[in-house]
C-alpha positions in Angstrom: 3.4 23.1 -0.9 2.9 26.5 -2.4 -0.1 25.8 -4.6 -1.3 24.0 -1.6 -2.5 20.4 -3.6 -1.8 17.0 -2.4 0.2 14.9 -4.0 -0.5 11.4 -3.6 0.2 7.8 -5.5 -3.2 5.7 -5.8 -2.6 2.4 -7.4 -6.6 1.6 -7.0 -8.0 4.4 -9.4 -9.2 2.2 -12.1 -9.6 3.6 -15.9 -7.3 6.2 -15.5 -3.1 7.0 -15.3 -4.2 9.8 -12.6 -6.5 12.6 -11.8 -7.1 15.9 -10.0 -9.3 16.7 -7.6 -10.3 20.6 -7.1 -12.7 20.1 -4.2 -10.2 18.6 -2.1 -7.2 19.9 -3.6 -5.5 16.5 -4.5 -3.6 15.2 -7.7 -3.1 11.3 -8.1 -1.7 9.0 -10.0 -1.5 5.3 -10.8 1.7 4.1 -10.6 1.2 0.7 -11.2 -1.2 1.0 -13.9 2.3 2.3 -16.0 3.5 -1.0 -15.3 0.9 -3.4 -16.4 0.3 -3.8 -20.4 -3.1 -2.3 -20.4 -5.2 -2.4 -23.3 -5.9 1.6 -24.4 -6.2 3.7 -26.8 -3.9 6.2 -25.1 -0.5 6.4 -27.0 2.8 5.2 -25.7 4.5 8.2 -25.3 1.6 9.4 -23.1 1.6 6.6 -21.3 4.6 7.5 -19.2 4.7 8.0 -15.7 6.7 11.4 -15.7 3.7 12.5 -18.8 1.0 11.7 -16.7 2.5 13.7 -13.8 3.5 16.8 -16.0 -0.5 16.4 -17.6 -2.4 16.3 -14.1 0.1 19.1 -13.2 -1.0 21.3 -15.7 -4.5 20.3 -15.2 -4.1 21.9 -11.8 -2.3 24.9 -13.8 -5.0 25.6 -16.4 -8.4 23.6 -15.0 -10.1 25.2 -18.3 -7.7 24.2 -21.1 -9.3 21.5 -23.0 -7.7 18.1 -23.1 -6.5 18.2 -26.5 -5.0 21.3 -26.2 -3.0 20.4 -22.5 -1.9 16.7 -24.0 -0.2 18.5 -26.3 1.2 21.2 -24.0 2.5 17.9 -21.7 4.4 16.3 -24.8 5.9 19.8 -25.4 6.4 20.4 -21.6 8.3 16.9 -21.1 10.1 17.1 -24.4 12.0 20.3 -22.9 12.6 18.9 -19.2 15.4 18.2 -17.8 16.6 15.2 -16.0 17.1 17.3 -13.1 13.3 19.1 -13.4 12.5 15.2 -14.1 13.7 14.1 -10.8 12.2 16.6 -8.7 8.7 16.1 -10.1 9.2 12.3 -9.5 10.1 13.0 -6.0 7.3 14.8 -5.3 5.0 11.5 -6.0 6.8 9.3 -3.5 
């Protein structure tokens, strides 16, 4: 891939919808963990699987943009997707 990270699906990270990881150049999420009614103070419209895929995304984008700041960026990001830019992301998490 051009920005050369890893995408991969890890059902076992626990606390957490995904994460990035500079060192080794790898973003992850949990797809299952969408699934399951977890108890968190995370709200439902971030707890999507295609918002936690567009927020680790831009973590990778802007590493120094505080979390705030880049949650709201996702909802904005999503909002404006289409179902076609949707699908592609998806696909990339497969």
């Amino acid at each position: 891939m051009k920005d050369g990270y890893k995408r991969i699906v890890d059902n076992k990270i626990r606390g957490a919808y995904g994460y990035i990881d500079e060192k080794n150049k790898v973003i992850a999420i949990n797809k299952e963990r969408h699934y399951k009614n977890v108890k968190t103070p995370t709200p439902i419209k971030d707890r999507t699987i295609i918002n936690t895929i567009v927020h680790e995304e831009n973590h990778a984008s802007h590493p120094k943009m505080n979390e705030k700041d880049l949650r709201e960026k996702t909802r904005r990001d999503v909002e404006r997707m289409s179902s076609g830019e949707k699908n592609k992301l998806y696909k990339r998490y497969k």
